[in-house]
Structure formats: structure tokens, C-alpha cells
ChimeraX commands (.cxc) that place a marker at each C-alpha (Angstrom):
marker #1 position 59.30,-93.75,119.98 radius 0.5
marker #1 position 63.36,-93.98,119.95 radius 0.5
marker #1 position 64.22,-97.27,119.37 radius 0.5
marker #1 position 67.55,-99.40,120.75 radius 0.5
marker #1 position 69.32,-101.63,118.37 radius 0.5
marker #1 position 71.76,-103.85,120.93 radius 0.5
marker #1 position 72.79,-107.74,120.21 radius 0.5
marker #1 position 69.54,-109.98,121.79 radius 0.5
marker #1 position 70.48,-111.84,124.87 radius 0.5
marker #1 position 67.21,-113.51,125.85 radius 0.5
marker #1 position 68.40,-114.40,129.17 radius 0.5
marker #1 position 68.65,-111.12,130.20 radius 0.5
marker #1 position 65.66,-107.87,130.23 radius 0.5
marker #1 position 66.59,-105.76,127.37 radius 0.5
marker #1 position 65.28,-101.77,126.79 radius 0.5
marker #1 position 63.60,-101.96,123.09 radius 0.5
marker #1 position 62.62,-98.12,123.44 radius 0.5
marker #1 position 61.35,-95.30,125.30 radius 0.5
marker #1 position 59.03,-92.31,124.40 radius 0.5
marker #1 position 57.92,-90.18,127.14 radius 0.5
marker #1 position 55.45,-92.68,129.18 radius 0.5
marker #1 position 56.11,-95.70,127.49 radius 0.5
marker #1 position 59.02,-97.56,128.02 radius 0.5
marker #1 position 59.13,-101.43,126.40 radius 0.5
marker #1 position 61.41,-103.88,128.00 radius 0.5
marker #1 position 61.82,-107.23,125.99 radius 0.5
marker #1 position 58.39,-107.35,124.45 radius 0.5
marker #1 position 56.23,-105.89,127.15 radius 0.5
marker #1 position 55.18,-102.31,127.59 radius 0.5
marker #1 position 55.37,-100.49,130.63 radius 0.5
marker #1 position 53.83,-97.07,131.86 radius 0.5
marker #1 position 55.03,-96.79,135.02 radius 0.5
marker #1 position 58.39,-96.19,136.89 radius 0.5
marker #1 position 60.10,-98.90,136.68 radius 0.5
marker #1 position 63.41,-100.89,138.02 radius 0.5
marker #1 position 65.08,-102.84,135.21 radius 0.5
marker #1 position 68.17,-105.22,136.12 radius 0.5
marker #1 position 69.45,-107.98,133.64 radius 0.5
marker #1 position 67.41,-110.51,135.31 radius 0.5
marker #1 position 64.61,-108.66,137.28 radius 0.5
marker #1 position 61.89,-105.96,136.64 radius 0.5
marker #1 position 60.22,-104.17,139.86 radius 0.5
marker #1 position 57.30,-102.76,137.46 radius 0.5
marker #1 position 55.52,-100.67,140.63 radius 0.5
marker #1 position 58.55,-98.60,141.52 radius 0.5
marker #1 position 56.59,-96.08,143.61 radius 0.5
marker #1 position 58.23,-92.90,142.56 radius 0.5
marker #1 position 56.17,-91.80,139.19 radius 0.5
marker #1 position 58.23,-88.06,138.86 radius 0.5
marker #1 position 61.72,-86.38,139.66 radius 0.5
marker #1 position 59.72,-84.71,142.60 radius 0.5
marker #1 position 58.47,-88.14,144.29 radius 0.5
marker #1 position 61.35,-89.02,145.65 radius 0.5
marker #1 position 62.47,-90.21,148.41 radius 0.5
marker #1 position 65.00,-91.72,150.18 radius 0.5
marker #1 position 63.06,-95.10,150.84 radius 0.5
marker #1 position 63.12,-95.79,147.47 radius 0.5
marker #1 position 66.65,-95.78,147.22 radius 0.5
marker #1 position 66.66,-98.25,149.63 radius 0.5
marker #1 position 64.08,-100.73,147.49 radius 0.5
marker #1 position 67.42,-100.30,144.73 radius 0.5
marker #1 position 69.73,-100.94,147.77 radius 0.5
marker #1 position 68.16,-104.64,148.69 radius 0.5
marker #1 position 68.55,-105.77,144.72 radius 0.5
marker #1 position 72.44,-105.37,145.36 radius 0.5
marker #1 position 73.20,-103.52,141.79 radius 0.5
marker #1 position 77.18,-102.61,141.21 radius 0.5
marker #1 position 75.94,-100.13,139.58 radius 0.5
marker #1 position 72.31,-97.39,139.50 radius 0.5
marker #1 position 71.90,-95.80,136.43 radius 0.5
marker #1 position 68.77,-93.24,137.32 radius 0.5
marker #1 position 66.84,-92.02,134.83 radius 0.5
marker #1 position 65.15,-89.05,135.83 radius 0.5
marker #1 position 62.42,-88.36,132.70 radius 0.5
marker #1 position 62.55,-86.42,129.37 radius 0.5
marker #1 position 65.22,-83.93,131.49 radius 0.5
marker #1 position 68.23,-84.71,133.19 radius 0.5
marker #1 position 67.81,-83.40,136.72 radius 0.5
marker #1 position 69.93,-84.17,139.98 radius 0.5
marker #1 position 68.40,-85.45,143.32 radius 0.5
marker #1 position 70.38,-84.55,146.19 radius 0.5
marker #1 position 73.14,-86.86,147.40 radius 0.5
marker #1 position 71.30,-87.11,150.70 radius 0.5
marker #1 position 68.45,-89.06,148.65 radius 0.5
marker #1 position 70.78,-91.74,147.34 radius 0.5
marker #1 position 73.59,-91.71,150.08 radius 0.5
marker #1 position 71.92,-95.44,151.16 radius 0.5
marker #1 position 73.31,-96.33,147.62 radius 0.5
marker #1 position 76.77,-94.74,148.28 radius 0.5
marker #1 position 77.26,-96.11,151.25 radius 0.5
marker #1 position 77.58,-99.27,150.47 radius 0.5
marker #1 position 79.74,-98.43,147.45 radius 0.5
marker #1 position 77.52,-98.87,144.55 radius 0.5
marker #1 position 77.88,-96.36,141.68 radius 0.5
marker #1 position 75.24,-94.06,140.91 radius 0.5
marker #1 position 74.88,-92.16,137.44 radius 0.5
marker #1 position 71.85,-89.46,136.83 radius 0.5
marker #1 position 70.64,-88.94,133.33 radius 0.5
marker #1 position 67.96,-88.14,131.67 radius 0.5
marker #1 position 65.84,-91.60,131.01 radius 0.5
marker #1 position 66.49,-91.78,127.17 radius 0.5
marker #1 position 70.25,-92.07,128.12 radius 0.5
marker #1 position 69.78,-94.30,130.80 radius 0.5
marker #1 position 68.18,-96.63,128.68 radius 0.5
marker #1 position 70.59,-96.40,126.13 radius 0.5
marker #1 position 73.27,-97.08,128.58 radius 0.5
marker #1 position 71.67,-99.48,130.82 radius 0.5
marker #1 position 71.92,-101.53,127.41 radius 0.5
marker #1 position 74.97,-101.27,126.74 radius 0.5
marker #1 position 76.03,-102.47,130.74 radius 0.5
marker #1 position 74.24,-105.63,130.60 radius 0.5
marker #1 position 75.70,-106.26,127.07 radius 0.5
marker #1 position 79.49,-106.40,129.32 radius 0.5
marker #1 position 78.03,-108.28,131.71 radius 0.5
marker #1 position 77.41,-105.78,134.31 radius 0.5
marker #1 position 75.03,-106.31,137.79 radius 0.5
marker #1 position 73.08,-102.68,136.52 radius 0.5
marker #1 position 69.88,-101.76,137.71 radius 0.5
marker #1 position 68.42,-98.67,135.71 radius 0.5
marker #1 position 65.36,-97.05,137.98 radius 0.5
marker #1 position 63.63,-95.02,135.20 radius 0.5
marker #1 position 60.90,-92.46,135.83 radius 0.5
marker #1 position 58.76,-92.36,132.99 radius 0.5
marker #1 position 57.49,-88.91,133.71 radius 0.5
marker link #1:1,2 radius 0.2
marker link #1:2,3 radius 0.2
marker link #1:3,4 radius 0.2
marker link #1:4,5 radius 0.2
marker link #1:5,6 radius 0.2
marker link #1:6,7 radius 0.2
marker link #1:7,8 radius 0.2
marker link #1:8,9 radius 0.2
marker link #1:9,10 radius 0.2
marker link #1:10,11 radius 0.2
marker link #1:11,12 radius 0.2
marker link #1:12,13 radius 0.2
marker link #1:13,14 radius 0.2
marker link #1:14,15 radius 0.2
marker link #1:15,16 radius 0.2
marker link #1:16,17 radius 0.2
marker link #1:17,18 radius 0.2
marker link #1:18,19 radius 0.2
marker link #1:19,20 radius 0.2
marker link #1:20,21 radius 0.2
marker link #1:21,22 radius 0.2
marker link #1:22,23 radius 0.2
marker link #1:23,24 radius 0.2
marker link #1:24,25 radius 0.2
marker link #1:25,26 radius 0.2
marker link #1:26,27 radius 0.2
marker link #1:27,28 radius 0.2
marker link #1:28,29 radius 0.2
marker link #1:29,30 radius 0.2
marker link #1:30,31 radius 0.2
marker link #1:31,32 radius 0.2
marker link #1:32,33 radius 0.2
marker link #1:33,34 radius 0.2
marker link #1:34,35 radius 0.2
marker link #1:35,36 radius 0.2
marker link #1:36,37 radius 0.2
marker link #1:37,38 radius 0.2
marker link #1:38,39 radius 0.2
marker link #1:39,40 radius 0.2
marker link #1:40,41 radius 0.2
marker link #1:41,42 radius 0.2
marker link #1:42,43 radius 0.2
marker link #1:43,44 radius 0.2
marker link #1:44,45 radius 0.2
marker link #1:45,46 radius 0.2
marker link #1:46,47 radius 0.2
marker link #1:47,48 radius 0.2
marker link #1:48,49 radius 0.2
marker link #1:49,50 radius 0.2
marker link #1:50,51 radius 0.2
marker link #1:51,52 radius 0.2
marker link #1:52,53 radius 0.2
marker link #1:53,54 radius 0.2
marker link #1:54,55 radius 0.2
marker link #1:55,56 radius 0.2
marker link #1:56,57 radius 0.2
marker link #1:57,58 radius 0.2
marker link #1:58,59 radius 0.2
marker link #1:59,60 radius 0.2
marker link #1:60,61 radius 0.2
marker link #1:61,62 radius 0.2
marker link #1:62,63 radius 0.2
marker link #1:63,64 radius 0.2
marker link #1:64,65 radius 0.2
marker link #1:65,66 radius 0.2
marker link #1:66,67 radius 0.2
marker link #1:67,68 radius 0.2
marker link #1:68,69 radius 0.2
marker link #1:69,70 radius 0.2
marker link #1:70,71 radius 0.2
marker link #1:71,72 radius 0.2
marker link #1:72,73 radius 0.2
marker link #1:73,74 radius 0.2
marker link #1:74,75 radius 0.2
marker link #1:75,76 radius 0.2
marker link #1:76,77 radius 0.2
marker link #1:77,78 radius 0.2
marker link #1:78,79 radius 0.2
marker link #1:79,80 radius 0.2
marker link #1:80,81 radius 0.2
marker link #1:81,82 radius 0.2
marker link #1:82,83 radius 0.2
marker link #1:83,84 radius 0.2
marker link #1:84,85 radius 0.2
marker link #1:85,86 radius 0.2
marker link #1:86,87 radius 0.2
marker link #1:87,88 radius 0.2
marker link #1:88,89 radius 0.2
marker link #1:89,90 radius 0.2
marker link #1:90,91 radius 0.2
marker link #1:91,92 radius 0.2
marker link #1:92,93 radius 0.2
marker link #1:93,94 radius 0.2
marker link #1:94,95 radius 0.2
marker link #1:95,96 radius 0.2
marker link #1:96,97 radius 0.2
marker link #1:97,98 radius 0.2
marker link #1:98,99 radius 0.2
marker link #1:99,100 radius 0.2
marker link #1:100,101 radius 0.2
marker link #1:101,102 radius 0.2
marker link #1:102,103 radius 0.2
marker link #1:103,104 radius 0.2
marker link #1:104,105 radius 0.2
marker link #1:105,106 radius 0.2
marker link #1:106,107 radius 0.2
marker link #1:107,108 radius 0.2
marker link #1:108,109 radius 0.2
marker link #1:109,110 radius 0.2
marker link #1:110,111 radius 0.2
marker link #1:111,112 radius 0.2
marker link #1:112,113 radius 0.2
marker link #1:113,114 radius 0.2
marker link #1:114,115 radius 0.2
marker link #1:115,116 radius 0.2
marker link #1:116,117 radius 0.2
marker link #1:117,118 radius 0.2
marker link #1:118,119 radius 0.2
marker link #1:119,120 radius 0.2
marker link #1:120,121 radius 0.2
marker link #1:121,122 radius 0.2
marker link #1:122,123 radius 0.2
marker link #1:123,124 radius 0.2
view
């Protein structure tokens, strides 16, 4: 399990660590996709892989008005077509594609400047 080491705000949902299907936020474990924001958790996210999705989903990010989408996309970085996240771009929210350990990892460090992040992780 990788662990993240980041100053504790207990106001806002912090990533502990990640290991492929297992991702802990604060002190609860999750094993599903998730959406993680400072102060909100969606802990169904429907997509569960890279291949699930879809452009609705996007749109469930969309309504939580991040500044910024940090997508982590499993073990493996891998890029969705634009078309799949244009909701996103259109209304001029940043998105970044990573793999999910370096989404976590950098979700972190977003909330720790105070950032409106959400990270969408796919834990598979």
C-alpha cells in the first residue's frame, strides 16, 4: 500500500493511500471508484474501469463545480478522449489525466493550497 504523508487538515477529505483496489480517504476504506473533493466524497461513482466511461459521468463531476479534475485512470495512465470530458472544458474547469497513484498524490497536495479539486479515481 503507498502511503501519503501531507500536513492533517481535518476539515477537509484527505488521500492516506492507494494500492490497486483500495484507496483510504481520512480513515475509511474504499473499493470502489470514487469522487474525492476537500469537503465531499461521491463513494458510487459509476465508472469502475478506464473502459466504463462515459460522458454522463463527466457531467456528475460537472454539477460539484470543481476548478479543477484531476482523473485518475488506475495502475496506468491512459487518456479518454476529449469528447468524454468536453462537458468539463466547457465550462472552463481544468482537467489533468494520470495514473491514480499520482492523482492521489496530487489531489493532496491541491487541497493543501486551498484549491476547489475534485480527484475522480478509478480504482481498477
Amino acid at each position: 500500500m503507498m502511503k501519503f504523508s501531507l500536513s492533517d487538515d481535518s476539515n477537509s477529505y484527505i488521500i492516506r493511500a492507494y494500492d490497486h483496489g483500495e484507496l483510504v480517504i481520512n480513515d475509511h476504506r474504499h473499493h470502489n471508484s470514487v469522487i474525492v473533493m476537500p469537503s465531499k466524497i461521491i463513494d458510487d461513482w459509476a465508472p469502475q474501469t478506464f473502459d466504463d466511461l462515459r460522458e454522463d459521468h463527466f457531467l456528475t463531476i460537472r454539477d460539484l463545480e470543481p476548478q479543477l479534475v484531476v482523473l485518475g485512470t488506475g495502475d496506468q495512465q491512459q487518456f479518454p478522449s476529449t469528447s468524454l470530458y468536453a462537458v468539463l472544458l466547457n465550462q472552463g474547469v481544468g482537467v489533468e489525466v494520470m495514473s491514480t497513484p499520482a492523482a492521489c498524490r496530487t489531489y493532496n497536495i491541491l487541497v493543501s493550497e486551498g484549491r476547489r479539486v475534485a480527484a475522480a479515481l478509478l480504482l481498477s
